[in-house]
C-alpha positions in Angstrom: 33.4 -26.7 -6.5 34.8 -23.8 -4.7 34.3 -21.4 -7.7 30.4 -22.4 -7.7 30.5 -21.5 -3.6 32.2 -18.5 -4.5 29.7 -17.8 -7.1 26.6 -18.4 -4.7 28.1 -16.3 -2.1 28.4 -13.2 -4.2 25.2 -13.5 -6.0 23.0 -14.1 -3.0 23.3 -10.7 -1.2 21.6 -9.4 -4.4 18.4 -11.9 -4.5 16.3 -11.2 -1.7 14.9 -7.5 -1.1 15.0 -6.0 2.7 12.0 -6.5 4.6 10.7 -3.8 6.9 11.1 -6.4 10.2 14.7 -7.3 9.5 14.8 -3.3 9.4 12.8 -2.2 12.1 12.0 -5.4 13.8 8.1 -4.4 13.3 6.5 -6.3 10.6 4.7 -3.9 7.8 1.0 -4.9 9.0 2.3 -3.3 12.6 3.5 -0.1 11.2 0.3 0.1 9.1 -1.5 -0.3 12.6 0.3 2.1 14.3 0.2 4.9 11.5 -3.4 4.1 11.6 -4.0 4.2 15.0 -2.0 7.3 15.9 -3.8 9.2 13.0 -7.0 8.0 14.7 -6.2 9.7 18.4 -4.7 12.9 16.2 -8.5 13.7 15.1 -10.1 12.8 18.1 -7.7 15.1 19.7 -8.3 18.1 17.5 -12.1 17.3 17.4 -12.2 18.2 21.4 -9.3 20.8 21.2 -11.7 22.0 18.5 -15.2 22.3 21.0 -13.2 22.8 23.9 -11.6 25.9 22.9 -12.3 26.9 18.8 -14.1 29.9 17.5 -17.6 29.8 17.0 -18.7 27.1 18.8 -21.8 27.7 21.7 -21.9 26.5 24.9 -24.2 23.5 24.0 -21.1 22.1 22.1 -18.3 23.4 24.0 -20.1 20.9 27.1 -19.9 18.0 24.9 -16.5 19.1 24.3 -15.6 19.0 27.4 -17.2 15.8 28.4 -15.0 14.0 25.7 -12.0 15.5 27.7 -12.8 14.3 30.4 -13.8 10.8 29.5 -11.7 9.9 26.6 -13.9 7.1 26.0 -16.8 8.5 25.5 -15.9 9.1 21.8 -16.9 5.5 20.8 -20.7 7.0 21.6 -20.1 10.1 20.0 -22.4 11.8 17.0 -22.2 15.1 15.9 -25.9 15.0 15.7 -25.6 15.9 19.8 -23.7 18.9 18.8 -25.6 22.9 17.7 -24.8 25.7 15.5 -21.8 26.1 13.4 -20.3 23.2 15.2 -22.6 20.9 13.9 -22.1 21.7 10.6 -18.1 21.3 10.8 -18.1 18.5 12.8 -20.5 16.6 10.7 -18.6 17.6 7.1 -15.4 15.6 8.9 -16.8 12.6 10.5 -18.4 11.8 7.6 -15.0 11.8 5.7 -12.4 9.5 5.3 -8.5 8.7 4.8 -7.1 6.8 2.5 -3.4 5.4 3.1 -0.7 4.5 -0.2 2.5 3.9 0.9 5.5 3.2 -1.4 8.7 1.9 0.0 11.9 1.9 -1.8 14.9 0.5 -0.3 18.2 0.1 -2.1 20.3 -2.6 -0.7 24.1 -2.0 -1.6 26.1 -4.7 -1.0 29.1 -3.5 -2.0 32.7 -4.1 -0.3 34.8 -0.8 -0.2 37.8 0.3 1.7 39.4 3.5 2.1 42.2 5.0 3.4 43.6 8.8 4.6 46.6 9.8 5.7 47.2 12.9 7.9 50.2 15.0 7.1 51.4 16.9 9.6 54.2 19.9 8.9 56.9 20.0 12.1 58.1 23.1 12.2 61.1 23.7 14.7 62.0 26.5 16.4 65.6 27.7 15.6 67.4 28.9 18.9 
């Protein structure tokens, strides 16, 4: 009997994979949120950093641009059919695009028991008098 509880003990570590919670403590759905969610504010940011402040864009656009800075909200109305010019044209080519995620997680769970030792020699060297 104790062999087999021996047995099971050493086998077991092997059978289950890591899990991102027992990692992280945040489940995968949550860090698939967040990623999505941060990459969200990242455009939005550069989309007014972009008619606040980039090249080419008139002052028709640059005012919407600066509206969105002020009221962060105001996004969730936004349409780049309110903007002129070469901003228009940009703008429109990326809200009509989208992103597309693939994540691949490899873990490598080592269960090994190891030991090691090292040993510091020191030379005492004494002066003669």
């Amino acid at each position: 009997m104790t062999a087999v509880i021996a047995a099971q003990t050493m086998v077991s570590g092997c059978a289950i994979r890591p899990l991102p919670e027992e990692v992280t403590g945040v489940d995968t759905f949550g860090i698939v949120n967040q990623i999505r969610c941060e990459m969200r504010q990242s455009i939005r940011n550069t989309l007014v950093d972009y008619l606040t402040g980039g090249e080419g864009v008139d002052d028709p656009s640059r005012q919407i641009g600066r509206q969105l800075k002020a009221s962060p909200d105001e996004i969730t109305r936004f349409s780049p059919s309110a903007l002129t010019g070469n901003a228009r044209k940009l703008v429109s080519l990326f809200w009509s695009s989208g992103i597309a995620y693939n994540f691949e997680l490899d873990m490598k769970l080592d269960n090994q028991l190891s030991a090691s030792t090292s040993f510091l020699a020191r030379k005492i060297v004494r002066a003669r008098s």
